[in-house]
C-alpha positions in Angstrom: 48.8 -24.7 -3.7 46.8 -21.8 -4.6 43.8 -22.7 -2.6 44.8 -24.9 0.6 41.7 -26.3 2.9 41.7 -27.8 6.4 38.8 -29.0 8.3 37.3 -27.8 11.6 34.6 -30.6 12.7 31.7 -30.4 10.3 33.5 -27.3 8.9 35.5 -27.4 5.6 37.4 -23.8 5.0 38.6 -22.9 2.3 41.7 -20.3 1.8 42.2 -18.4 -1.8 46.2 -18.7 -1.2 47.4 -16.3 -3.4 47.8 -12.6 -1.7 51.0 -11.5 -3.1 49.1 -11.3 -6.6 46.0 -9.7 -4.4 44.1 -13.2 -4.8 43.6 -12.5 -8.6 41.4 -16.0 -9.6 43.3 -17.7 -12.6 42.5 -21.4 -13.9 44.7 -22.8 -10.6 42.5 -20.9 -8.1 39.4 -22.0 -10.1 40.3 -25.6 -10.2 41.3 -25.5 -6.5 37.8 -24.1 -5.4 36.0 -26.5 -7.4 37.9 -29.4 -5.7 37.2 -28.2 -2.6 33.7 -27.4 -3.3 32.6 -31.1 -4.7 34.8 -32.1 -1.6 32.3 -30.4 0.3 29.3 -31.7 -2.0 30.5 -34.8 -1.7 31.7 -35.7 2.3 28.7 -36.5 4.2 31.1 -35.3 7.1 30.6 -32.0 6.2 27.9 -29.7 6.8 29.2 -26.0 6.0 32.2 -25.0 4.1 33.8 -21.2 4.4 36.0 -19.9 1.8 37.8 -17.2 3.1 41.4 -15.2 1.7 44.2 -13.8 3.4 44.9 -11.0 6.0 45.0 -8.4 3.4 42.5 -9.1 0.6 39.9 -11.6 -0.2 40.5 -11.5 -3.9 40.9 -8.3 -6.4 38.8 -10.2 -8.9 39.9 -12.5 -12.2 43.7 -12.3 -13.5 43.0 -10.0 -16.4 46.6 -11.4 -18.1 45.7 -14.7 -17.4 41.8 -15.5 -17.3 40.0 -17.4 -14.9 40.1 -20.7 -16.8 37.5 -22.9 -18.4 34.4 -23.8 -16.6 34.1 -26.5 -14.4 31.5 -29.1 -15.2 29.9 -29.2 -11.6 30.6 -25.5 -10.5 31.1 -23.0 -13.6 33.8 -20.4 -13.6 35.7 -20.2 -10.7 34.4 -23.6 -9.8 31.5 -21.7 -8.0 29.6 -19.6 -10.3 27.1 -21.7 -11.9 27.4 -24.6 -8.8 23.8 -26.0 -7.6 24.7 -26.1 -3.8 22.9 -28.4 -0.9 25.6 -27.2 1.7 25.7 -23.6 3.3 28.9 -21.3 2.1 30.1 -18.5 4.4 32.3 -16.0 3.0 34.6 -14.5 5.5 36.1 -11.3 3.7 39.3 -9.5 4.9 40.2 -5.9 3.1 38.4 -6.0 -0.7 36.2 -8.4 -2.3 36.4 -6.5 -5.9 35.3 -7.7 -9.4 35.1 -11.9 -9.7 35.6 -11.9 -5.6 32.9 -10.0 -5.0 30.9 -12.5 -7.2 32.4 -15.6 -5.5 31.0 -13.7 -2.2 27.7 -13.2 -4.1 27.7 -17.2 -4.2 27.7 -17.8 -0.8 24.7 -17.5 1.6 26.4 -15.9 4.7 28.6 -13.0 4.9 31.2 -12.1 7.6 32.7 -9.1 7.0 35.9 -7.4 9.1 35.5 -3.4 9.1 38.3 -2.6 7.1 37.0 -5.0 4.6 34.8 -3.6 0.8 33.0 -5.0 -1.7 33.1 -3.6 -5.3 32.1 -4.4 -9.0 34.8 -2.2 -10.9 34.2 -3.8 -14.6 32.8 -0.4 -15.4 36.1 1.2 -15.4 37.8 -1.7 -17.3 34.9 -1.3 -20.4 33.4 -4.6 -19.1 30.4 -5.6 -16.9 30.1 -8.1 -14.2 29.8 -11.6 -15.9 30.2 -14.3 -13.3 26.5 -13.3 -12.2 27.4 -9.5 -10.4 25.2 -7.7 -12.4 21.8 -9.2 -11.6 22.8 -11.1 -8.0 24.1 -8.0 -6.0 20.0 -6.7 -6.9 19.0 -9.4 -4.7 21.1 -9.2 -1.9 21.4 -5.4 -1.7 19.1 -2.3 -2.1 18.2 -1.6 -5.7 19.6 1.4 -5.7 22.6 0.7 -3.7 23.3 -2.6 -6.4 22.2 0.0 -9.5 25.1 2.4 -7.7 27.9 0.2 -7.6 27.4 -1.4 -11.4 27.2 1.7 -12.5 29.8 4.0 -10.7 32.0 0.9 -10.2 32.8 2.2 -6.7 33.4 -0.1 -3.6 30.8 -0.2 -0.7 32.6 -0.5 2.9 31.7 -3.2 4.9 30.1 -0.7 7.8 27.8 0.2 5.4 27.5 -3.4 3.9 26.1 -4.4 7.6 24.0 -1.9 7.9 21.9 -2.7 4.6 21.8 -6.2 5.3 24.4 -7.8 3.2 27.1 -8.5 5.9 25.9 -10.6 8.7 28.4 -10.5 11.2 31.4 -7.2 11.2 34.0 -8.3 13.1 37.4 -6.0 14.1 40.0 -6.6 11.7 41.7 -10.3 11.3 38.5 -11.8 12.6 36.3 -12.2 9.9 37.7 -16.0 9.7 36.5 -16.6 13.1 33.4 -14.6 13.3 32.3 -17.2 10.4 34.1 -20.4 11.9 31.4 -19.5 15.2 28.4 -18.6 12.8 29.3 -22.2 11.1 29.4 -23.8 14.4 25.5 -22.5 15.1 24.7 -24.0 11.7 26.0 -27.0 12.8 24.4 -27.8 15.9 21.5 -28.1 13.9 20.3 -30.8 11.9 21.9 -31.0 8.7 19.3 -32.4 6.6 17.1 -30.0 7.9 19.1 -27.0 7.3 19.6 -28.3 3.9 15.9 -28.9 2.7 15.5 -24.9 4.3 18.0 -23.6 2.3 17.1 -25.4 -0.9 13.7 -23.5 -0.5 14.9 -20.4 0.4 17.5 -20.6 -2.9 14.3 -21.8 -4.5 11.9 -18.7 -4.2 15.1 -16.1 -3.7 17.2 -17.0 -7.4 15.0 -19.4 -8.9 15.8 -20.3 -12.4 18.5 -18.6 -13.7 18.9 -19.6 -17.3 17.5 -17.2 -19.5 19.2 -14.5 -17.6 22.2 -15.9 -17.6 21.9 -16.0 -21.7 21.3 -12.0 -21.6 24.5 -11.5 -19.4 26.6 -14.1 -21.5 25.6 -11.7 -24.7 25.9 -8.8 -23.3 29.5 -9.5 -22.4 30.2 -10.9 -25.6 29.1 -7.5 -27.2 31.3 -5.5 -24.6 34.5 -7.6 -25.4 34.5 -6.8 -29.5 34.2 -2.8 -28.7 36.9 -0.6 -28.4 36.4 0.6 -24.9 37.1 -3.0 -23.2 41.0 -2.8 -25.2 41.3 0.9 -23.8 39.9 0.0 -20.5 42.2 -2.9 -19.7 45.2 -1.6 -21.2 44.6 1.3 -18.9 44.9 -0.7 -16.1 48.0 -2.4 -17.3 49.3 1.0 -17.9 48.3 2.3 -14.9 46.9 5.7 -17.3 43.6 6.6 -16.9 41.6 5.7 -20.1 40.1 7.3 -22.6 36.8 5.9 -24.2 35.4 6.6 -27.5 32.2 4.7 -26.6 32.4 2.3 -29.7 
């Protein structure tokens, strides 16, 4: 099992189980998130759901041999992307949340961050852009210009720095990201669930609103990207391990 779950009361966590590939996200990873996700939906037993990867690494971002899979009819790639939640999602990020895991992170509505941990949207140096929603949600959750930085540079942000600006919530020492969030899920859930639900529908409400016709511009953009000549360089340079060369067509 790629993505292995176990509950903690009212808590579900989830675990991206795959740390010897760096937690790249292919179609199994996808498929187990978006079990675990409807799970979560679905059980009126729980209340909050973490998602969470291993000592190391919270995921290096999609499987660029493989893919990420088809969408999911209830969550979108990576069984997450797309997902109209009612639940609250804590991610709980150990070493790098790069590429597609720093978009699964941009999902959730609660950060816990360990210090050695950094966020990043590379796609620039690959001759892609973020896809899966990075290129217009890290403008919400981040400073304009420190969102505007990383899309265009490509460089990660440390989680110090993360905290500081307000995207981390909690920075905990190293290995306790997990239960830094398992004690921020257990103050969500001595509250009342429904009424923590109808507050964050609200706040998703006026913070992302409707995302469709955005969502059309970064689906076309990203079609355009992957016919050029720079996406072939770019991720054959990685596969290489070269730096590449782009022509710009």
């Amino acid at each position: 099992m790629l993505v292995e779950t176990s509950r903690h009361g009212h808590v579900l966590v989830v675990r991206i189980a795959r740390e010897e590939k760096r937690n790249a996200l292919n179609a199994e990873i996808s498929a187990g998130i978006d079990d675990a996700m409807n799970t979560l939906e679905d059980d009126p037993e729980l209340w909050c759901a973490i998602i969470t990867g291993g000592a190391n690494v919270f995921s290096a971002g999609a499987d660029l041999a493989r893919g990420t899979g088809t969408p999911t009819p209830r969550g979108g790639y990576l069984g997450l992307i797309r997902r109209h939640r009612t639940k609250p999602l804590i991610a709980a990020v150990e070493g790098f949340a790069v590429g597609g895991g720093m978009e699964l992170v941009l999902c959730c509505d609660l950060v816990v961050a360990s210090r050695g941990a950094s966020f990043g949207l590379p796609e620039v140096k690959r001759g892609l852009m973020p896809d899966y929603g990075g290129a217009f949600r890290s403008a919400r959750v981040l400073p304009v210009n420190v969102a505007r930085e990383m899309l265009l540079t490509g460089v990660n942000l440390s989680a110090e720095r993360a905290e500081r600006l307000g995207f981390v919530n909690l920075l905990t020492d190293n290995g306790g990201a997990l239960t830094g969030a398992l004690q921020l899920a257990e103050a969500i859930c001595a509250n009342a669930p429904l009424a923590v639900r109808e507050a964050l529908h609200l706040f998703d409400h006026e913070v992302n609103g409707d995302e469709t016709e955005i969502w059309e511009h970064s689906d076309a953009a990203h079609e355009r990207l992957l016919a050029t000549n720079d996406v072939r360089e770019g991720i054959g340079a990685f596969f290489e391990r070269r730096t590449p060369t782009w022509t710009g067509t």
